[in-house]
C-alpha positions as a Markdown table, in Angstrom:
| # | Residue | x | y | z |
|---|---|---|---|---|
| 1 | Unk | 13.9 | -2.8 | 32.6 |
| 2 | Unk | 11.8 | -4.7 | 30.4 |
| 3 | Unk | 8.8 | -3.2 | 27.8 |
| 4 | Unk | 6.9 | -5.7 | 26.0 |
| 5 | Unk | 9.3 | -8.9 | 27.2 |
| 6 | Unk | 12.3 | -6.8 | 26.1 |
| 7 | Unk | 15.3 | -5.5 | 27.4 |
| 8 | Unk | 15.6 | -1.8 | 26.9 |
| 9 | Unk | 17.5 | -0.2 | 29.6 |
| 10 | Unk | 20.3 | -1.2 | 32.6 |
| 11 | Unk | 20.1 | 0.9 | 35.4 |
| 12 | Unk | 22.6 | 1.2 | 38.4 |
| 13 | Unk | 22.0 | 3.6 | 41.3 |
| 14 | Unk | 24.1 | 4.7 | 44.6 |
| 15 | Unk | 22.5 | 6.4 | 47.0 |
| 16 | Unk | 23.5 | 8.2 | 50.3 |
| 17 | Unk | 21.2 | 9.2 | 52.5 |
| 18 | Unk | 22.9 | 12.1 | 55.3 |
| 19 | Unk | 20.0 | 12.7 | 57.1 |
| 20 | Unk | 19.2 | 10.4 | 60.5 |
| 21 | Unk | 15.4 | 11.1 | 60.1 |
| 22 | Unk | 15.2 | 9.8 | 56.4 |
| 23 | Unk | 17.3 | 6.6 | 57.0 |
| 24 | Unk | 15.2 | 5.9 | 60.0 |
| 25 | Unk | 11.9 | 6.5 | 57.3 |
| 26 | Unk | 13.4 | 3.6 | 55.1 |
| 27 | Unk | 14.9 | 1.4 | 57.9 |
| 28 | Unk | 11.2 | 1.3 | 58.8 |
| 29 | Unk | 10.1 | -0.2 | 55.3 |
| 30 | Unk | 7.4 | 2.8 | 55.4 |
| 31 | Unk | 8.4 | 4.6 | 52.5 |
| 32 | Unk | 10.3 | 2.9 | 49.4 |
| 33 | Unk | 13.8 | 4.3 | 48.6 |
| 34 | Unk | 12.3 | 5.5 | 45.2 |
| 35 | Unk | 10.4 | 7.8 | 46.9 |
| 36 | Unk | 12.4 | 9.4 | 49.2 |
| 37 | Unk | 12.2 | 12.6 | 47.6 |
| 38 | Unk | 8.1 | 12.5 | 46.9 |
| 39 | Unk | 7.8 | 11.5 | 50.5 |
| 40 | Unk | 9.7 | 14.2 | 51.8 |
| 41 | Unk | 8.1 | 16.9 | 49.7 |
| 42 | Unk | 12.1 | 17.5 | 48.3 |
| 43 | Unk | 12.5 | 18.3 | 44.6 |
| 44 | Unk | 16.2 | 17.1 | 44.0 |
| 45 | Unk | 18.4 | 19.3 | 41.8 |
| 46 | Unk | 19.4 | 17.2 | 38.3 |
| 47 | Unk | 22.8 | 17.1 | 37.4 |
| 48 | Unk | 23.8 | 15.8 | 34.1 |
| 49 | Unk | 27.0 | 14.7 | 34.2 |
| 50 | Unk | 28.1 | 12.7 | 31.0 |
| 51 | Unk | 26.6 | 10.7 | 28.1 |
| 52 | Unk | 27.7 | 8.6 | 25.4 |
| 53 | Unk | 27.1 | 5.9 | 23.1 |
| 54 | Unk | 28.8 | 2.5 | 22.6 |
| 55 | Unk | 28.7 | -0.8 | 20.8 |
| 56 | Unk | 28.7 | -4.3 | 22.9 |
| 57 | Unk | 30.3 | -6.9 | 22.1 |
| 58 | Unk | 27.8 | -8.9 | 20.3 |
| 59 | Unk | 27.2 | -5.9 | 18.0 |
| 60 | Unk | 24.5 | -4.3 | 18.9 |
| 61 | Unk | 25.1 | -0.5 | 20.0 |
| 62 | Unk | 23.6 | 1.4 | 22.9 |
| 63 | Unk | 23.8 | 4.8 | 24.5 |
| 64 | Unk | 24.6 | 5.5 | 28.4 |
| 65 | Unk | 23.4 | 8.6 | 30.5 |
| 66 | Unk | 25.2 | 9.7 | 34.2 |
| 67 | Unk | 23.4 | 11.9 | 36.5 |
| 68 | Unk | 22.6 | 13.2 | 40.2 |
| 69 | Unk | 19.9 | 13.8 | 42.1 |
| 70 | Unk | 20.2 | 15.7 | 44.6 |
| 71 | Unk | 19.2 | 17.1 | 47.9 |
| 72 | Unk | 20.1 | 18.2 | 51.2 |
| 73 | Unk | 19.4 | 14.9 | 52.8 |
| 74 | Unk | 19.9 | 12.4 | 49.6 |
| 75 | Unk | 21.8 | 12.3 | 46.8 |
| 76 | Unk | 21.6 | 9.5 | 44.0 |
| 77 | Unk | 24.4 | 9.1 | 41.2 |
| 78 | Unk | 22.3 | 7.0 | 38.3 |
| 79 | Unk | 23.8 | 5.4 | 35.6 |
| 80 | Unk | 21.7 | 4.1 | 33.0 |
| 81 | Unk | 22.3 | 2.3 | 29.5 |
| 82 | Unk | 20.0 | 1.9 | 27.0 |
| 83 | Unk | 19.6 | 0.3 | 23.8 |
| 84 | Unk | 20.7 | 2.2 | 20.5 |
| 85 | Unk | 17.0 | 0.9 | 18.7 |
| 86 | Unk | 15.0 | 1.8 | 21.9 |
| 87 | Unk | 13.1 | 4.8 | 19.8 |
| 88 | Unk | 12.8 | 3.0 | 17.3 |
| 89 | Unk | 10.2 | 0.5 | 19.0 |
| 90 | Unk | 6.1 | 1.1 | 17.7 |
| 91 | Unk | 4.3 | 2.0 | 20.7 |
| 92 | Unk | 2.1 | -0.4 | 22.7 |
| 93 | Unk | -1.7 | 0.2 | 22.6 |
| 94 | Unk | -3.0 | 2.1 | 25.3 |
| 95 | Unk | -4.1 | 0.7 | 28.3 |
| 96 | Unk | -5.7 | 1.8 | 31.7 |
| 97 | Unk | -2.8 | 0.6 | 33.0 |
| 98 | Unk | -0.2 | 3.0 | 31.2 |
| 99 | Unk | 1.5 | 5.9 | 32.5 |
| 100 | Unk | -1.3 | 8.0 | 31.0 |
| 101 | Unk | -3.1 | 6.8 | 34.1 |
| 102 | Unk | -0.8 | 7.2 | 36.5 |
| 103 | Unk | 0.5 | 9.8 | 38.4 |
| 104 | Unk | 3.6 | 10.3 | 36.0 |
| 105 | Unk | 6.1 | 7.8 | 38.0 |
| 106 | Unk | 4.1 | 4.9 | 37.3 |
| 107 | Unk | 1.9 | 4.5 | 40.3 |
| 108 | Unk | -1.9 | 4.4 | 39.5 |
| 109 | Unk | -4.3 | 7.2 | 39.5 |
């Protein structure tokens, strides 16, 4: 993911869907994978399962989070790195476009 032009964070996913109905609701291209959950009316349980921090190999140092979502029907293991300084970045001005408009996962008001 990129804020302002700039790396900040590496995100992997894998997700397994067990329930026929919700793969047929994303076979059909009706709801995005990403919101499986909001679609559904499901509030997956979080589990946090490890974090750390590191230092590539160019120098520069980050810090890495594991963790499940989970329901029923879907869980998702996410791993996601960010960078060490990602804090430390001034804030962009506010725009109508920010989350402050949104719904709170980025999608507009």
């Amino acid at each position: 993911m990129l804020v302002r032009g700039e790396p900040f964070l590496h995100a992997k996913s894998t997700i397994f869907i067990t329930n026929p109905a919700w793969q047929r609701q994303v076979q059909s291209g009706l709801t995005p994978l990403g919101g499986m959950f909001r679609a559904n009316h499901v509030l997956p349980t979080f589990h946090l399962r490890s974090v750390g921090r590191g230092h590539g190999l160019a120098g520069g140092g980050y810090f890495w989070r594991v963790y499940t979502l989970a329901s029923p029907s879907m869980t998702c293991e996410m791993i996601e790195t960010f960078a060490d300084d990602t804090f430390d970045k001034p804030p962009a001005a506010t725009s109508p476009h920010s989350l402050g408009a949104s719904d709170g996962f980025g999608h507009p008001l």
